[in-house]
N, C-alpha and C positions, 0 to 999 in steps of 0.2 A: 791780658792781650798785650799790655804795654811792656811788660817782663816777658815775653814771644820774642817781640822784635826787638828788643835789646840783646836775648838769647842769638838769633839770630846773627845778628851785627855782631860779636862777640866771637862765633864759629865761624865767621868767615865766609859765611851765606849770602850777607848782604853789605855791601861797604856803605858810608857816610856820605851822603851826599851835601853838597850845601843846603842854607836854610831858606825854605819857601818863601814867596811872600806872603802874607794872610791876610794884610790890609787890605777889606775890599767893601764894595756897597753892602751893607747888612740888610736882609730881605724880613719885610715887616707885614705884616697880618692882623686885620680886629675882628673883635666881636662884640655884640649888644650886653653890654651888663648886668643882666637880668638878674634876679633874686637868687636863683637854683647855684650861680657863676659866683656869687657875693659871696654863697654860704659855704661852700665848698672851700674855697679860697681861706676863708674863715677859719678852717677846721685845722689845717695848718699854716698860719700864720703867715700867707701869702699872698704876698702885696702884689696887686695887678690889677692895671685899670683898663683893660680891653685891647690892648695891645699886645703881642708877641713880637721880639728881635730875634731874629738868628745872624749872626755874621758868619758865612762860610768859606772854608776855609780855598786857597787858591795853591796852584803850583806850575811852578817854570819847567818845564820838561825837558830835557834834551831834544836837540834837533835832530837826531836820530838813535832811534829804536826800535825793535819789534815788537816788545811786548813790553809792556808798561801796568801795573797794578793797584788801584785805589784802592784800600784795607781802612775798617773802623767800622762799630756797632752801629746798629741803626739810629736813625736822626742826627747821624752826624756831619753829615753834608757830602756824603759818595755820591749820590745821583744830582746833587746841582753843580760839584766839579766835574764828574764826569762830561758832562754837557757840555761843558768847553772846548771838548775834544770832539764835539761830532753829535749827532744822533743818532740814535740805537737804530738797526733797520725792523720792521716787524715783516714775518713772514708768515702768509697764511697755505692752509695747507688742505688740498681737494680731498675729501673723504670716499671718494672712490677710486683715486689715485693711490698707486703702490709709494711708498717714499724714495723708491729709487727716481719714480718716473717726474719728482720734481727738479729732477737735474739739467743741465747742459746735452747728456749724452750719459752713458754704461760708466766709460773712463773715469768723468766727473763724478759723477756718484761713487765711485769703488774710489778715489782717491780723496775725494771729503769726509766721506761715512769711514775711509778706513783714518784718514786723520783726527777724529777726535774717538777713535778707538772704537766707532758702531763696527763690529766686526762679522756681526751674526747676521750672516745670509738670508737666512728664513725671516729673520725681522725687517729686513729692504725690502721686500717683494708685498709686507704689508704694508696695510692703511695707515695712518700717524695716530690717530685715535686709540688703537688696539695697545701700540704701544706701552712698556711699560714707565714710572715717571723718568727712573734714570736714563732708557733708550729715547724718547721725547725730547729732552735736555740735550741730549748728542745730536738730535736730529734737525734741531732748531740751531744749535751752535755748527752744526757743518755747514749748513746754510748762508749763515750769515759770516763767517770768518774768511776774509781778504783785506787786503790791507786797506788804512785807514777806519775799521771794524771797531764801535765802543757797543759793550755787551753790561748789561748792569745785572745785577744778584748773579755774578757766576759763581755756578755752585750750590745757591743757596737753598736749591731746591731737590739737590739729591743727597744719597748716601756719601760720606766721608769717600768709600772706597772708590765711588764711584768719581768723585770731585776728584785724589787722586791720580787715578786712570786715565781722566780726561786732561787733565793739569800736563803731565808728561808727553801724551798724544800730541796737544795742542803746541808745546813748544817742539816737538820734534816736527810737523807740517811748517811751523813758522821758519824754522832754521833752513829748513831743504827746499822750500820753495820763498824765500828773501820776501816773507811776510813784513810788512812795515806799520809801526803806527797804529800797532790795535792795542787799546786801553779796555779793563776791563776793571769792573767793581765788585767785592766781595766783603762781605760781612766773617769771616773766615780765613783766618791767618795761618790755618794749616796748609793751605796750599800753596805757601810758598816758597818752603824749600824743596817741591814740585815739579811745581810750574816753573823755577827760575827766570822770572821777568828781569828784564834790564832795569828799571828800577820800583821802585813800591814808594808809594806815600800814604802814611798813616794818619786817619783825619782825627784821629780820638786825641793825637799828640803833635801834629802838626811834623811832625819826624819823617823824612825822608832819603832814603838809604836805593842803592845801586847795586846791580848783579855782583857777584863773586864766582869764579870761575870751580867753581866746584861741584863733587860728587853730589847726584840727589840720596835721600836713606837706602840703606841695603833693602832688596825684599828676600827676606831670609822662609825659603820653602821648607817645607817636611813631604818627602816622595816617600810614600808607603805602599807595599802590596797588597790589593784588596779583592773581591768579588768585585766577579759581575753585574751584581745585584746594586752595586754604585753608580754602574750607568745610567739610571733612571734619571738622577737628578740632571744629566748630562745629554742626552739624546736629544730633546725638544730643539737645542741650539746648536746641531751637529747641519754643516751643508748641504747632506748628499742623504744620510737614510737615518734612521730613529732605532736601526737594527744594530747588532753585535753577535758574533759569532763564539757560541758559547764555550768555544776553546781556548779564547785569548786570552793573555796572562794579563795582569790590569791592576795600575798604578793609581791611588788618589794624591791628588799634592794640596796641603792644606797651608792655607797663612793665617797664625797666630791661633791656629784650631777651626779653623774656617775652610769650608770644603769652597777648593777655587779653580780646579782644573782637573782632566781623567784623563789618563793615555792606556792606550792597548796596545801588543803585536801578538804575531801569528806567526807558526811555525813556514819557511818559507824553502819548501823542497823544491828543488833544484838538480838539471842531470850535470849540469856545468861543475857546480860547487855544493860541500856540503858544510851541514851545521850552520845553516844562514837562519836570518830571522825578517819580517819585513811590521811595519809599522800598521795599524788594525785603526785606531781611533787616537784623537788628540782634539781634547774641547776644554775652554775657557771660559766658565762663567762670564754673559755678556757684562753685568760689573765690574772683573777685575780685567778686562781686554784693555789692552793701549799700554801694557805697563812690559809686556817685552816677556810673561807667563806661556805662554804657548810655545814659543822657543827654545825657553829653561826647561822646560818640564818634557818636550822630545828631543833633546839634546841627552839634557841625563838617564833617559831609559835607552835612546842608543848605546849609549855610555856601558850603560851595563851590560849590554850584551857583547860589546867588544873586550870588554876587560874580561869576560867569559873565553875568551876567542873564538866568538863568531864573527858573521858578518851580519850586519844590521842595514836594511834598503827601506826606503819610505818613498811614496809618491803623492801628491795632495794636487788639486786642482785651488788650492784657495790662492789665491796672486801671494799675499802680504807672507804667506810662511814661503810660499818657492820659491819667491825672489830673493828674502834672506837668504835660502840654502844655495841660490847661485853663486851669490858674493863671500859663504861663510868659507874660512879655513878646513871646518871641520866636516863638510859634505864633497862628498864628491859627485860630480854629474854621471848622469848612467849616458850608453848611448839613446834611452826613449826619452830622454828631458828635451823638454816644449816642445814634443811631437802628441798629435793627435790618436784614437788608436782604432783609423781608420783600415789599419795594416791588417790588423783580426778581422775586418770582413771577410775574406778570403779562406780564412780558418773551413776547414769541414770536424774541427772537434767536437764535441756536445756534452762538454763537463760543463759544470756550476759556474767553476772559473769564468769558462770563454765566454755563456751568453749573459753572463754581467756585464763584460767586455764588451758585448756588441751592444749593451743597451745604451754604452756612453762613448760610442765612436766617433761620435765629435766631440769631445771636449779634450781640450789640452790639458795635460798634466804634467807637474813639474817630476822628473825621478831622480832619486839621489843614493848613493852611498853614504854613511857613516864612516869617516877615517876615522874618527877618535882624537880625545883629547892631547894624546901623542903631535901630533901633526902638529901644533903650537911649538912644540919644544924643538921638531927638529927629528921627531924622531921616527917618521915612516908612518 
């Protein structure tokens, strides 16, 4: 762990900060001496006469940051420095209540649950119970995180990917809404060329080191053509239907061999233009959400269909992907973006298309063109 953060410090991950202070009251504890305590003790040569010392370790923090991280194995004093920055809040949570419905409002819940990457629809509208352990972990940390927020075992109780996921979400909400002052404790020093906190203190070494203005790791995808027969794993976490239409071409994108995302499109006839294509499905394992995978992965299947010369259209009603494709270089707005498609009531058609149409005439959808990676460089 200690060869981590010196790795760290070394890449330019984390700068040097000055040194702690650690002189502080040492917190003592006894016990009755008994026979069973004598003998034990005995067995390896362990001198102790009913007493235990801990002295824990202390740190001066700057007087402003947003995210701040206490690092070092267990019993080494993360949860009694932590304490000095706050109290944890604990949240309980109604078992007939949806998890959305412990919010402020719709906004608050879609902007907390989407900041530490709970992305999956269908799991907001459940109980907290049902949940799985990494979505529980996200749901309790959307909760509680505003500023002055100390969270202790962050992480310690999910998958790596998942710690990750949440790590990157969690400073992207701090930065865009001027989060202050949240301290969090980890046994887990993977996450923090992640998380990039302003600064870490390590209790196992007393070492405490400062942000560096740096890249977090590549996440290096493999987008491959697959069946349809891959959506399975993918459907339960989809917003809108569990269905796919057995014409759609279909991408699996795997990290490190690890199935973590599906995309689909459909051929998209048109009397206006032809050789167009439009966008069918795009789902991200709720564990690797928050990490910027749902974007990557229908950007590059756009991708391909333009460098084909078609045209490539997508529409999603999920907020967190249309809003990117507002502000991205590489979408262009159609004229039905953030209009509702209450236009099709009116319709006297009676295909497939239109009364799927009418069945979501109130919900707003985002609709986009695909310019292509082109449109970066300048060139149309």
């Amino acid at each position: 762990m200690e060869q981590l953060f010196d790795t760290l410090r070394q890449e330019k991950v984390l700068d040097v900060l000055p040194t702690p202070v650690i002189d502080i009251e040492p917190l003592k504890c006894t016990v009755l001496m008994d026979e069973v305590v004598s003998e034990v003790c005995s067995y390896f040569d362990y001198k102790f006469e009913g007493e235990s010392v801990f002295r824990p370790p202390t740190f001066s923090a700057p007087k402003d940051f947003s995210i701040g991280l206490i690092v070092g194995p267990s019993g080494s004093g993360k949860s009694t420095l932590l304490r000095q920055f706050g109290q944890e809040e604990n949240v309980s949570w109604d078992s007939r209540r949806a998890v959305v419905s412990h919010f402020l409002s719709a906004s608050d819940a879609r902007q907390r649950l989407g900041a530490v990457g709970l992305n999956t629809i269908p799991s907001w509208v459940k109980p907290y119970h049902v949940l799985s352990t990494g979505e529980r972990f996200r749901a309790d940390l959307a909760r509680r995180i505003k500023s002055g927020a100390v969270i202790d075992e962050f992480t310690s109780v999910v998958d790596r990917n998942v710690a990750k996921a949440c790590s990157v979400a969690l400073r992207r909400y701090a930065d865009r809404n001027e989060i202050k002052r949240v301290v969090l404790a980890s046994c887990h020093y993977d996450i923090i060329e992640w998380l990039q906190p302003d600064w870490v203190f390590d209790t196992a070494t007393g070492a405490a080191a400062g942000r560096r203005a740096e890249s977090r790791p590549p996440i290096s995808l493999d987008i491959d053509p697959c069946g349809a027969e891959e959506w399975a794993a993918f459907s339960p976490h989809h917003y809108l239907t569990g269905k796919i239409n057995p014409a759609s071409h279909c991408w699996l994108a795997t990290w490190g061999g690890v199935r973590v995302a599906f995309a689909a499109a459909l051929a998209f006839p048109n009397a206006n233009f032809s050789n167009a294509w439009r966008g069918h499905r795009t789902v991200v394992l709720p564990d690797f959400q928050g990490l910027g995978i749902g974007v990557a992965v229908s950007n590059a299947v756009a991708g391909l269909f333009v460098a084909r010369g078609c045209r490539y259209f997508s529409k999603t009603a999920h907020p967190r992907l249309g809003e990117y494709r507002n502000t991205s270089p590489l979408w262009r707005p159609t004229s039905k973006n953030g209009m509702s498609r209450r236009d099709y009531a009116q319709t006297k058609r009676k295909t497939k298309e239109d009364r799927h149409k009418h069945l979501h005439i109130n919900r707003v959808c985002y609709s986009h063109e695909f310019i292509g990676f082109r449109s970066l460089e300048g060139g149309g």
